[in-house]
C-alpha positions in Angstrom: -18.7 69.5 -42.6 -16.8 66.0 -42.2 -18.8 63.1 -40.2 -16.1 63.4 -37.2 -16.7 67.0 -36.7 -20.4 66.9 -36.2 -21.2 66.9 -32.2 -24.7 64.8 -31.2 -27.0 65.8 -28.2 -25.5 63.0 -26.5 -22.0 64.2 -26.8 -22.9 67.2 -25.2 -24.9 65.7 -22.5 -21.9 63.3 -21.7 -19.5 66.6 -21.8 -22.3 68.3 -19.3 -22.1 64.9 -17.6 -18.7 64.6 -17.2 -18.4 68.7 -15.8 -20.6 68.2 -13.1 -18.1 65.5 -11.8 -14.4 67.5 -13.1 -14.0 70.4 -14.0 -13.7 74.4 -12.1 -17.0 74.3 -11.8 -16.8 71.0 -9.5 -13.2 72.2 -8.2 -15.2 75.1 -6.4 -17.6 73.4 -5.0 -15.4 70.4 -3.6 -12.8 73.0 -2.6 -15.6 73.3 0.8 -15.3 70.2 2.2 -11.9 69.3 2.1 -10.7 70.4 5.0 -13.9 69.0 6.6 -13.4 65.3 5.6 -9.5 65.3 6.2 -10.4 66.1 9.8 -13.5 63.5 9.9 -12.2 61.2 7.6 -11.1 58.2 10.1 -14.3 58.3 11.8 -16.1 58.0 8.4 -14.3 54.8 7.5 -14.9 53.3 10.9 -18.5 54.0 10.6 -18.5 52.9 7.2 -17.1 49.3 7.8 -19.1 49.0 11.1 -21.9 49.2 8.6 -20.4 47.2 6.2 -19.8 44.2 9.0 -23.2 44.1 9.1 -23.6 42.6 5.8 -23.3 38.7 5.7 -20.8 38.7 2.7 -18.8 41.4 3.3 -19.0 40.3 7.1 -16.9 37.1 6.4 -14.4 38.9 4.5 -14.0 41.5 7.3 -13.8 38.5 9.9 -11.0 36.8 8.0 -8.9 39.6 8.4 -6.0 40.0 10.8 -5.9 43.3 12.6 -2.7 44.7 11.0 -4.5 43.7 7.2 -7.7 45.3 8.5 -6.4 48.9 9.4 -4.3 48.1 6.0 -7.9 48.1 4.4 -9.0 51.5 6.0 -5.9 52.9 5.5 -6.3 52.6 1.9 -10.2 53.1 2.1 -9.5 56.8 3.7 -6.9 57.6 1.3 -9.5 56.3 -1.8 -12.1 58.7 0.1 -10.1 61.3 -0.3 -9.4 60.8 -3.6 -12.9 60.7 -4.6 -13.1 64.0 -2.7 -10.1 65.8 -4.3 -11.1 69.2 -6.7 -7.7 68.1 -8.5 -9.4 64.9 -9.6 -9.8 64.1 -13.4 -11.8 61.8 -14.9 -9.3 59.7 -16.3 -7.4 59.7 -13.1 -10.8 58.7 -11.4 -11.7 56.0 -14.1 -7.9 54.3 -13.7 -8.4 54.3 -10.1 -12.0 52.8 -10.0 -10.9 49.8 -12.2 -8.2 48.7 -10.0 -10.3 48.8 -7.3 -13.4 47.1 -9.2 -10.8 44.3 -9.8 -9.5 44.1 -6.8 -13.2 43.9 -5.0 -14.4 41.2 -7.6 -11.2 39.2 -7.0 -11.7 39.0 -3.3 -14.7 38.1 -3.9 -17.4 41.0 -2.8 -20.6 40.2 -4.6 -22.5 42.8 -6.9 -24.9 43.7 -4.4 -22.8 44.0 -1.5 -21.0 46.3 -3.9 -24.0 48.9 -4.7 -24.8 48.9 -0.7 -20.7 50.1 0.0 -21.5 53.0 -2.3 -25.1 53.4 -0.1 -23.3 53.1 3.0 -20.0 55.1 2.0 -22.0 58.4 1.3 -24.5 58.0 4.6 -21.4 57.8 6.6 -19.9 60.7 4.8 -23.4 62.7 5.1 -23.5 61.5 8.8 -20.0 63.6 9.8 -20.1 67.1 7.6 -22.7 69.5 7.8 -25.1 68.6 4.4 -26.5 72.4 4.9 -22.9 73.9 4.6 -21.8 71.2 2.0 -24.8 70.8 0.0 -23.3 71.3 -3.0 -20.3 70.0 -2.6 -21.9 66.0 -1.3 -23.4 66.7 -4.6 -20.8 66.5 -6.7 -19.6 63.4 -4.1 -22.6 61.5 -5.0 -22.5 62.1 -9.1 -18.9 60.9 -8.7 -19.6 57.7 -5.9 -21.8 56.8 -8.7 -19.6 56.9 -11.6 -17.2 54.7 -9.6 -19.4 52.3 -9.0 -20.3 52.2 -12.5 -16.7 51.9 -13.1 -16.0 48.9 -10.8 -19.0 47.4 -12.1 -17.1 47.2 -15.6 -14.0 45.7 -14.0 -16.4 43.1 -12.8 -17.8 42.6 -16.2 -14.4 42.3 -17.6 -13.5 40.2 -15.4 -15.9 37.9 -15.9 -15.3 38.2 -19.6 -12.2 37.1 -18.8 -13.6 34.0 -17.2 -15.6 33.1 -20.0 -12.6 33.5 -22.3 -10.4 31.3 -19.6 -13.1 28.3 -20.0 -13.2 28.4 -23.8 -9.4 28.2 -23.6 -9.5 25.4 -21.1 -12.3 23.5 -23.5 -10.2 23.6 -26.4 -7.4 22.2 -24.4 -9.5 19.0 -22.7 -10.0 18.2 -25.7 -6.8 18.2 -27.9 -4.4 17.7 -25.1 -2.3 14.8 -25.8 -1.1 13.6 -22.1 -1.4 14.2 -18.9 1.9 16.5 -19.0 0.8 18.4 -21.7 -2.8 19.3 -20.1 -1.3 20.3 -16.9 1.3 22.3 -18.1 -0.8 24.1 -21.0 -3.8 24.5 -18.0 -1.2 26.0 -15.7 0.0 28.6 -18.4 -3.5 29.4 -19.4 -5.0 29.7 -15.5 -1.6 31.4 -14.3 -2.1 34.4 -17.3 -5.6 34.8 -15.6 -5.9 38.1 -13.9 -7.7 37.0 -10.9 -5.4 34.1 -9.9 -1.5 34.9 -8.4 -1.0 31.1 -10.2 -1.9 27.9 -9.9 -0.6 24.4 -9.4 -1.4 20.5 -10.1 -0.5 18.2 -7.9 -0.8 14.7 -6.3 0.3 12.5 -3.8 3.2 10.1 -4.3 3.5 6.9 -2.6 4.3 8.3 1.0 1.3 10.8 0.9 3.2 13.6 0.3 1.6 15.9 -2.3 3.9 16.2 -5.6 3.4 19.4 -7.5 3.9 18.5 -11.2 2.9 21.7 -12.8 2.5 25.4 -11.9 2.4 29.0 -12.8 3.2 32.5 -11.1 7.2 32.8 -10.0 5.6 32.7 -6.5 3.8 30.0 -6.6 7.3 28.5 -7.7 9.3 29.6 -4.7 6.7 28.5 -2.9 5.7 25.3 -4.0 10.3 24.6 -4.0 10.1 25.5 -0.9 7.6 23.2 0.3 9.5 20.3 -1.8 12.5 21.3 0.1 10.9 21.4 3.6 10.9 18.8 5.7 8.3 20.1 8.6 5.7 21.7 6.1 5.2 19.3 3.3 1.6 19.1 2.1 0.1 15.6 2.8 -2.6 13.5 1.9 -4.3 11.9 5.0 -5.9 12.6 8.6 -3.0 15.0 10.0 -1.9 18.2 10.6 0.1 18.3 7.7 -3.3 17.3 5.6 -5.5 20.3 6.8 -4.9 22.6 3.9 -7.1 22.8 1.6 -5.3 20.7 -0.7 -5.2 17.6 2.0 -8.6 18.1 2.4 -10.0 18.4 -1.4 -7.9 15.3 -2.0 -10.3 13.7 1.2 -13.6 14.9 1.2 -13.8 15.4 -3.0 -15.1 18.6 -2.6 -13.8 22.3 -3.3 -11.6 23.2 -0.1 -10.7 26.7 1.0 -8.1 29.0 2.6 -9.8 32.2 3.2 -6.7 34.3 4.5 -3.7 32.6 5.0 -2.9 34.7 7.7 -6.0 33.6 10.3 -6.8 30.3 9.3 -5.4 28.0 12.1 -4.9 25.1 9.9 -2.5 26.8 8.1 0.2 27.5 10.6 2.8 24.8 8.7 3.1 27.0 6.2 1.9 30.4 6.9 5.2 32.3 7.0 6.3 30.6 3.4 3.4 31.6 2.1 3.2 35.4 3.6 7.0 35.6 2.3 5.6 35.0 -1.5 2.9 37.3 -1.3 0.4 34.5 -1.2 -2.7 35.2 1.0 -5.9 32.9 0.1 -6.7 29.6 -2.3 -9.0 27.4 -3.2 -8.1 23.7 -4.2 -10.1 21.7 -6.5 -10.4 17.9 -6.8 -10.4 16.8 -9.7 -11.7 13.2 -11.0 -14.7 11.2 -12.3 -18.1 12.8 -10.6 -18.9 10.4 -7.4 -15.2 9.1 -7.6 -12.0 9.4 -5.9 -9.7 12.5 -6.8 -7.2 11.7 -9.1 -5.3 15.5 -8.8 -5.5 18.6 -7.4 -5.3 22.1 -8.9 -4.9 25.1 -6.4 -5.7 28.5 -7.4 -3.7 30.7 -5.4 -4.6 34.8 -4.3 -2.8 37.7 -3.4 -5.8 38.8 -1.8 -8.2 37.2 0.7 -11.1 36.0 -0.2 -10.8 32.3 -1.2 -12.2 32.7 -4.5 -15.6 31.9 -2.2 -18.0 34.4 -4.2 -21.2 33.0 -6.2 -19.5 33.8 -9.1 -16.1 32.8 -8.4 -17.8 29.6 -7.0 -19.4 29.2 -10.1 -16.3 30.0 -12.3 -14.4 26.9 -10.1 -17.1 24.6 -10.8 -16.8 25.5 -14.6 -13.0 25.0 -14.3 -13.2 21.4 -12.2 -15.8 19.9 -14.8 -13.5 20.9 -18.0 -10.2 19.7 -16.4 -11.5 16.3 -14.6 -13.4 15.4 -18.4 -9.7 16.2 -19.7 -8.2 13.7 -17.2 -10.7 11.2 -17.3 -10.0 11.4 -21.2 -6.7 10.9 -21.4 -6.4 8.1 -18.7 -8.9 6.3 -20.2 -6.5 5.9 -23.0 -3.3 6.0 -21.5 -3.5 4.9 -18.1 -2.5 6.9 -14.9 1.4 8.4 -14.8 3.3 8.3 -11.6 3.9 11.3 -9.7 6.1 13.4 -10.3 7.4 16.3 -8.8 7.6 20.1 -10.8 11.4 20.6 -10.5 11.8 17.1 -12.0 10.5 17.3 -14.6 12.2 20.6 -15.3 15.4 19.2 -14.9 14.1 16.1 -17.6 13.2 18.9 -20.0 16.2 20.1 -19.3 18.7 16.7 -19.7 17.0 15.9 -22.8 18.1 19.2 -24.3 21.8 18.7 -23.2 23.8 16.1 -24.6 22.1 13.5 -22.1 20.0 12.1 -24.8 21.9 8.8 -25.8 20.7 6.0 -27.7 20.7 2.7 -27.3 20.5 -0.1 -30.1 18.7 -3.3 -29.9 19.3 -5.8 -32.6 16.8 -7.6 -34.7 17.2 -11.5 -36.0 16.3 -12.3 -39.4 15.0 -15.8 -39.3 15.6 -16.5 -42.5 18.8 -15.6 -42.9 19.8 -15.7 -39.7 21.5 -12.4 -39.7 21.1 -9.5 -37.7 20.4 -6.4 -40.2 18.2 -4.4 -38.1 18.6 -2.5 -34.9 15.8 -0.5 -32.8 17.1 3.1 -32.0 15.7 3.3 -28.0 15.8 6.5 -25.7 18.0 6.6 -23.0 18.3 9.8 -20.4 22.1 10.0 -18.4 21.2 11.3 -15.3 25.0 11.5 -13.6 25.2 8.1 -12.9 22.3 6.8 -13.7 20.7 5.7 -17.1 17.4 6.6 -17.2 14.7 4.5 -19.6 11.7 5.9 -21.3 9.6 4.4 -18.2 11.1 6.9 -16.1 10.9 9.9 -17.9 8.3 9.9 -20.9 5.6 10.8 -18.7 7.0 14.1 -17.6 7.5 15.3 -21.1 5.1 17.6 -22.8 4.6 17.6 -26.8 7.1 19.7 -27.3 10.1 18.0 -25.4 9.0 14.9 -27.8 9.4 16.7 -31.0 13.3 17.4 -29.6 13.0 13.9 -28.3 12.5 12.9 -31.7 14.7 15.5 -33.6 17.5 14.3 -31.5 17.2 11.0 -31.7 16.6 10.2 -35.0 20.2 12.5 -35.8 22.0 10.4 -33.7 20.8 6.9 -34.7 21.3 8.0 -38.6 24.5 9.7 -37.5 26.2 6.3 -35.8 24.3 4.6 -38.7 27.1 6.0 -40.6 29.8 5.4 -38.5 28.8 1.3 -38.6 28.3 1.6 -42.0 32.8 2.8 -42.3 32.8 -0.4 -39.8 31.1 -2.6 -42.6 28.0 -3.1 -41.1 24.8 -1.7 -43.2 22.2 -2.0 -40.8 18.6 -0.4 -41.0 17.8 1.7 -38.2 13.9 1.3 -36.6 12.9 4.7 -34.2 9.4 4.9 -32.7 7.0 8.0 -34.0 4.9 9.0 -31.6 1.5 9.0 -32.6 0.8 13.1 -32.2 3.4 13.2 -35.4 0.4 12.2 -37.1 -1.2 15.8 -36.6 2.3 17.8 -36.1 4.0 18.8 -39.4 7.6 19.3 -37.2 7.8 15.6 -37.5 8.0 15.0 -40.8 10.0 18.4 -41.7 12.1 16.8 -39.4 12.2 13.5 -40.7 13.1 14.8 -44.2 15.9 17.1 -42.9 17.6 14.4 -41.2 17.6 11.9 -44.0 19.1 14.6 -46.5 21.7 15.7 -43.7 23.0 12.3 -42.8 22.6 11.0 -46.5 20.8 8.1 -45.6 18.6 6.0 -48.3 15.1 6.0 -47.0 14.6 2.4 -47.1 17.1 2.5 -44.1 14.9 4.1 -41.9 12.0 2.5 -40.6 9.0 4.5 -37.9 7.5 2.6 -35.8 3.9 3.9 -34.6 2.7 2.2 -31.2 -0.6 0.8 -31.9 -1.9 1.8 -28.6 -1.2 5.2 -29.2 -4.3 7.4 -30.0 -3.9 9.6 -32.9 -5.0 13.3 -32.1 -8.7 14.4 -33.2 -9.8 14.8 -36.4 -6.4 13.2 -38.0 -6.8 11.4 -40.9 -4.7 8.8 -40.3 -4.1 7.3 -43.5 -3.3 10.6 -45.3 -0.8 11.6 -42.4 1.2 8.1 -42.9 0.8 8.5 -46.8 3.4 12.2 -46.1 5.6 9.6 -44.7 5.3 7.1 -47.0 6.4 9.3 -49.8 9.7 10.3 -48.6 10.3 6.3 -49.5 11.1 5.3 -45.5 9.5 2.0 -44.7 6.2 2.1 -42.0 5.5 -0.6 -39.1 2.7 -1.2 -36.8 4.5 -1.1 -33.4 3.1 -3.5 -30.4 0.3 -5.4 -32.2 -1.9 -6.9 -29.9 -1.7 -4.4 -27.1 -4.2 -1.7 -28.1 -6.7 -1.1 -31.0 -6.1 -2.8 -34.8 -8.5 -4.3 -36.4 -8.1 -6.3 -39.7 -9.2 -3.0 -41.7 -6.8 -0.6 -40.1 -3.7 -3.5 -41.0 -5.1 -3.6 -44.5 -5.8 -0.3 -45.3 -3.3 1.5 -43.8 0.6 1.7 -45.4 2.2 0.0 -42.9 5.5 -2.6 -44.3 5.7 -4.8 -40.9 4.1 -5.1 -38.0 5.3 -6.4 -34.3 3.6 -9.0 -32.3 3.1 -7.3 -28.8 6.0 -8.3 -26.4 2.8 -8.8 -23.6 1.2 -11.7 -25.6 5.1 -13.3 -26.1 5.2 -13.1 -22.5 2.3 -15.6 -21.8 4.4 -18.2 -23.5 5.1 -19.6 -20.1 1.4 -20.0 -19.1 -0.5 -20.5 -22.1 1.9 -21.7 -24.4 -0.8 -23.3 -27.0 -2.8 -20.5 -27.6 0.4 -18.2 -27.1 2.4 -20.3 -30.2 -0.9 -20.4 -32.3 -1.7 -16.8 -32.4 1.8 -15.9 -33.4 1.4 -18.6 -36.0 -2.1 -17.1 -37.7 -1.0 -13.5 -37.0 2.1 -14.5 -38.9 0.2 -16.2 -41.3 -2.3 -12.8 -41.9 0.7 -10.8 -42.3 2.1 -12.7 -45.2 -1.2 -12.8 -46.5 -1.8 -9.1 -46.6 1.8 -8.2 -48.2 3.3 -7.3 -44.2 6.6 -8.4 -42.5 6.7 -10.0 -39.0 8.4 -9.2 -36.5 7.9 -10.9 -33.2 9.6 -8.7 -29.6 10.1 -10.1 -26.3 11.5 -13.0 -27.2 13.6 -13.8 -24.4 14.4 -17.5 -24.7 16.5 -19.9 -27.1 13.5 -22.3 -26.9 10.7 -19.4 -27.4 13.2 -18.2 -30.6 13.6 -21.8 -31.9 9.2 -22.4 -31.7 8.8 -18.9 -33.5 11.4 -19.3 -36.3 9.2 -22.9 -37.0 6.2 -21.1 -36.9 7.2 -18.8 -39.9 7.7 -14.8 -38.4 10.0 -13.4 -40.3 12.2 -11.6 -37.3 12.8 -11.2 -33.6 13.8 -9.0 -31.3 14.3 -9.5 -27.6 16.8 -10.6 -24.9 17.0 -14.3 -26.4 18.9 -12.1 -29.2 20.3 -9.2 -27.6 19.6 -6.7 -25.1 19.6 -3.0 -26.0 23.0 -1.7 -25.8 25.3 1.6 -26.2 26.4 2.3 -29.6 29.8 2.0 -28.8 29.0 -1.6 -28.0 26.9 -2.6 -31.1 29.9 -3.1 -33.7 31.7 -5.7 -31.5 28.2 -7.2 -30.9 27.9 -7.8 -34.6 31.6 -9.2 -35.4 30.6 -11.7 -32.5 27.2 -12.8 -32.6 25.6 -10.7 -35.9 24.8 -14.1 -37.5 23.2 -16.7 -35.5 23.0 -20.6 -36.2 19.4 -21.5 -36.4 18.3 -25.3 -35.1 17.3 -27.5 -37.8 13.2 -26.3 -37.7 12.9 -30.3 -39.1 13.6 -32.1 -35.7 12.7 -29.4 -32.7 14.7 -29.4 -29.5 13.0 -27.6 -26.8 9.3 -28.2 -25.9 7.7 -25.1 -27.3 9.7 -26.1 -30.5 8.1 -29.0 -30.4 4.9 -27.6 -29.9 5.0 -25.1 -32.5 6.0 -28.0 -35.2 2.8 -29.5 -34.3 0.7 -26.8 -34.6 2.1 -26.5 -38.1 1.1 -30.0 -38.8 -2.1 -29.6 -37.6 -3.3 -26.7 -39.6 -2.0 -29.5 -42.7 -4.0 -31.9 -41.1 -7.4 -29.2 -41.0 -6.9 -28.4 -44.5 -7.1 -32.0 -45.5 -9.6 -32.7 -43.8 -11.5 -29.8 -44.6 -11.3 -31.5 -48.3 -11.9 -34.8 -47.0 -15.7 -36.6 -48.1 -17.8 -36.1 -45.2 -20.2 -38.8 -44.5 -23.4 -38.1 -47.0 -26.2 -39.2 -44.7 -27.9 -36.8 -43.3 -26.5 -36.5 -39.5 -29.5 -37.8 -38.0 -29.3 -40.8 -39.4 -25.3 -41.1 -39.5 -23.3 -43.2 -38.0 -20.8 -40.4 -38.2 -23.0 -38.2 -35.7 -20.2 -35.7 -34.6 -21.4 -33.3 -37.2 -17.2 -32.4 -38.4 -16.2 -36.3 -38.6 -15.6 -38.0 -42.0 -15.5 -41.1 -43.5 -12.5 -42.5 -41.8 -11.3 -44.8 -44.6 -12.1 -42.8 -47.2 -10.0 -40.1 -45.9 -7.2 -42.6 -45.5 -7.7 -43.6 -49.5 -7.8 -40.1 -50.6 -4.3 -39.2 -52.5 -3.7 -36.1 -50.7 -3.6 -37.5 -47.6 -1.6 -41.1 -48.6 0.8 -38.3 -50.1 1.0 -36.4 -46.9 1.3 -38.6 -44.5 1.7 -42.0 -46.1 1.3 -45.2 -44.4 4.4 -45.8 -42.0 4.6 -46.2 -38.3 5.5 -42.9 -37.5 2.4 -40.1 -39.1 3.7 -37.0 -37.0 7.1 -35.5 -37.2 8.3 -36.4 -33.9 10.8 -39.5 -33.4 10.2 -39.4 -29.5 6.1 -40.1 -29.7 5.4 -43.8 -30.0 3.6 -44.5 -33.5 0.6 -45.7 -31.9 0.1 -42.6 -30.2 0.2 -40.4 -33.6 -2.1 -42.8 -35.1 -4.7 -42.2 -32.4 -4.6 -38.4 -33.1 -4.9 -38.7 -36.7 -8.0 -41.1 -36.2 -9.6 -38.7 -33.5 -9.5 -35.9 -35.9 -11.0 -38.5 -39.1 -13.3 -39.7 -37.3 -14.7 -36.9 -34.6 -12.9 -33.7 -36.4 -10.2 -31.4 -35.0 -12.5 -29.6 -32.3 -14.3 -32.7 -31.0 -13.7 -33.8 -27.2 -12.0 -37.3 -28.5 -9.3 -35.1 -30.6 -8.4 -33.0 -27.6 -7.9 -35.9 -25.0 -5.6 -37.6 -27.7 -3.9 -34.3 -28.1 -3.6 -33.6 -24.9 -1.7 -37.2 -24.3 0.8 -36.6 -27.1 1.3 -33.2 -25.7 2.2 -34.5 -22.4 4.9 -36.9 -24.1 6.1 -34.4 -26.4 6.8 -31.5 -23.4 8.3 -34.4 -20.9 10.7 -35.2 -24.1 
């Protein structure tokens, strides 16, 4: 005899079970009180949720409820009684029937407990109306089958919370590999929205008016009813002490705490927009604040019902809780790296998903100046969104795009650039083309594939190609960064450090990773009008470092003749910025170059401008350090010096030494500078003999000829 043919004791207890409940045998005795509870049967469920009422949870729910929804609720109630009553019945018909209603008790929220006193209460009402005497047997079967379907319903609350559990892992994997803002809302809204116990959800915040902005959601209802909300101008959802900011989601965003909507239909607060919401289907929510524990809010997801209820149960409560503390670490997460995004609403940034996969994408070109050569033999391929009339920049749409718009971001815009690449290249220009990589490339294998493809398709030499990877940008967890750059590298396309300065680097991650150039930070150019010293002298060393570690340097937002002239003295190898060009439509880029694609360099020998000027000194300075720095220093020991400033040296010795007669020999004039009076350059050179180069003597005397030299 085979395994599967063998019947166990159990089976046949199950099968006894199981005919106790179905069956002829339980067909005859039901077949009694039929007639009995269809005339009863009203009475019954009144009794039974007069009962129920007097229950504290199931009590709320019942008082939440608007008279139409509550004879909705016996209504169904009587009809489920009935059911349960039937001789007709099968188990599988009984066991489809329990589920859904397991479900739909868990998901408005009717505790456990409250749930085993129904089933209690149900049958003592039931008891309470037919004569037990003449239906005796007949209850009996009642009972055995009121307690399978609680058994039943107590499954679909188990699976259910199964589901939950399975919900939070999903939403822990994502706070921690989500790479923006726009990707963790979106993913959270897909996951949350495929949840069984939630219609759909949405994230949200307020713009600069107050007005809540919803930037991601899930459910087609929640859709229509979010658009209509966007499109209304009495019901908008605001942040703020008015009517408009009662909701639950006005009120999360104030008081920090979970806010409900128990039935949209009864709740006063939510007259503004109880009829959009009762025309989607849409009947309870609960909005949660998300943000740094103690702090201030920094969004708002809404879970919205098609029941009532809230989502107010102990374990619903607890589920939220779960839900809030996964999502606000994911925000504070990214935001600590990448700063807060503006608002933006959901249907824009459709519609910027949608324009970048139209023929909206167009790049722009911004030219780079060789400083040696004083050609122009780079451009920087930029994204530009055409919005009708308007030209959008990255600023104004990056932060609505999820990971996988910027893989087409990318795919499209390195085509184009390589594909005009050629058309300037018929024109006679050769040009490389620079295009930034995002930094999630680095753990996405569609960039690269990509990346190859276009290369082969376009025919362009690799060399021609430069990615630029932002230095702010955090690489995704558990990258390798060096081994993702090295797939790059080996395709032959040259690497550069994008926006030095602004983020992260240290002198390991410039050495060690395979990076041809780097690019000073526009943000440190930009304190050239404030600071210009220190601003001039850390271009100079990083420019300096670069050469010294094998790199090219590029130095961006350069945006002045005078600025250009002071960086091409202090020995950068390029520029980019407006002082050169700014970024401008393909179309626009050849006649550019037949016009201006060389440039006429001052003579870096006799400085113009006043940061010129400056940056020729700081050159002759760091000559004037190294000689000293081989200079005799006085051999006493410093107590006992004369020479007590610790750096100084022995001033004519120093003047005798060879290297520095050869330097600066032993004429009026000791700087480069034909406008600074002789005696005036001697003084410096003495103060830095005799006190050294960071003594308070050297920086008065400084200080003077930098006065002359900028008033020149």
């Amino acid at each position: 005899m085979s395994r599967r043919s063998v019947v166990t004791d159990d089976d046949l207890e199950l099968s006894a079970d199981s005919a106790q409940r179905y069956g002829p045998a339980a067909a005859t005795a039901l077949g009694t009180i039929t007639a009995a509870l269809q005339h009863r049967v009203a009475a019954i469920v009144d009794e039974f949720y007069g009962s129920l009422s007097q229950l504290p949870g199931p009590r709320l729910l019942i008082e939440t409820l608007s008279g139409p929804e509550l004879e909705h609720l016996k209504s169904q109630q009587r009809r489920n009684l009935l059911l349960l009553a039937d001789p007709e019945l099968t188990e599988s018909a009984h066991r489809a029937v329990a589920l859904q209603v397991g479900r739909i008790h868990t998901i408005i929220g009717l505790a456990r407990e409250d749930l085993l006193h129904c089933q209690d209460i149900l049958h003592a009402a039931v008891c309470h109306h037919v004569d037990m005497a003449e239906h005796c047997e007949a209850l009996s079967v009642l009972a055995r089958r009121l307690i399978r379907d609680m058994a039943w319903q107590m499954e679909a609350y188990q699976q259910l919370q199964d589901a939950r559990q399975q919900l939070l892992l999903d939403i822990s994997r994502l706070a921690w590999g989500a790479d923006s803002y726009t990707d963790l809302i979106a993913e959270a809204a897909d996951l949350i929205g495929r949840h069984e116990e939630v219609a759909g959800c949405s994230f949200g915040r307020p713009d600069d008016e107050d007005r809540f902005r919803f930037e991601a959601a899930s459910g087609g209802s929640i859709q229509r009813y979010l658009s209509e909300l966007e499109r209304s101008a009495s019901a908008p959802i605001m942040a703020g002490d008015r009517v408009q900011g009662q909701g639950p989601t006005g009120r999360a965003w104030q008081s920090g705490k979970v806010e409900r909507c128990l039935n949209f239909a009864t709740d006063p607060r939510m007259a503004p927009w109880r009829a959009i919401a009762q025309g989607e289907g849409i009947r309870s929510s609960a909005a949660v604040p998300l943000g740094q524990p103690g702090g201030p809010p920094t969004a708002i997801l809404t879970l919205y019902s098609a029941f009532p209820g809230g989502y107010a149960s102990p374990e619903q409560a607890t589920f939220v809780m779960q839900l809030q503390t996964l999502l606000a670490f994911a925000l504070t997460r990214i935001e600590s790296h990448q700063g807060r995004t503006h608002t933006m609403p959901y249907g824009m940034r459709q519609r910027l998903a949608a324009l970048l996969r139209s023929d909206a994408l167009v790049m722009h070109y911004q030219p780079m100046l060789e400083l040696g050569s004083g050609k122009a033999t780079r451009v920087e391929a930029l994204a530009r969104l055409r919005d009708g009339d308007r030209i959008l920049a990255p600023d104004a749409f990056f932060s609505a795009l999820s990971s996988d718009d910027f893989v087409e971001l990318y795919v499209r815009g390195l085509g184009q650039a390589l594909r005009q690449r050629n058309r300037w290249l018929q024109q006679g220009f050769d040009l490389n083309v620079s295009i930034n990589l995002p930094s999630s490339a680095l753990g996405d294998i569609r960039y690269l594939s990509a990346t190859e493809r276009a290369l082969r398709e376009y025919g362009c030499p690799p060399r021609k190609l430069t990615l630029e990877v932002l230095e702010t940008d955090e690489a995704p967890p558990g990258v390798d960064i060096a081994k993702a750059l090295a797939k790059f590298k080996a395709l032959d396309i040259s690497l550069a450090e994008d926006d030095l300065g602004s983020g992260h680097s240290s002198l390991t991650r410039l050495r060690m990773l395979p990076f041809d150039s780097f690019k000073i930070d526009r943000s440190i150019v930009a304190l050239a009008d404030e600071d210009r010293s220190n601003v001039l002298r850390f271009i100079y060393q990083l420019s300096r470092l670069g050469h010294s570690i094998g790199k090219t340097v590029v130095v961006e937002g350069v945006e002045t003749t005078d600025l250009l002239e002071a960086i091409a003295i202090l020995g950068a190898d390029a520029v980019q910025g407006y002082a050169v060009a700014r970024p401008m439509p393909a179309v626009d880029l050849a006649e550019w170059m037949e016009k201006n694609g060389r440039f006429t360099l001052a003579d870096r020998r006799r400085p113009a401008s006043a940061l010129a000027k400056l940056a020729r000194l700081l050159v002759w300075e760091e000559h004037l350090h190294l000689l000293l720095g081989e200079a005799p220093v006085c051999g006493r020991p410093a107590a006992d010096s004369a020479c007590d400033a610790g750096d100084g040296h022995d001033v004519q010795a120093v003047r005798d030494s060879g290297s520095f007669m050869g330097t600066f020999g032993d004429g009026a004039a000791i700087l480069p500078f034909e406008s600074v009076d002789a005696t005036m350059q001697r003084a410096l050179v003495d103060a830095a003999v005799s006190h050294g180069p960071r003594s308070a003597e050297y920086g008065a005397a400084r200080h003077r000829l930098v006065g002359v030299l900028t008033a020149s």
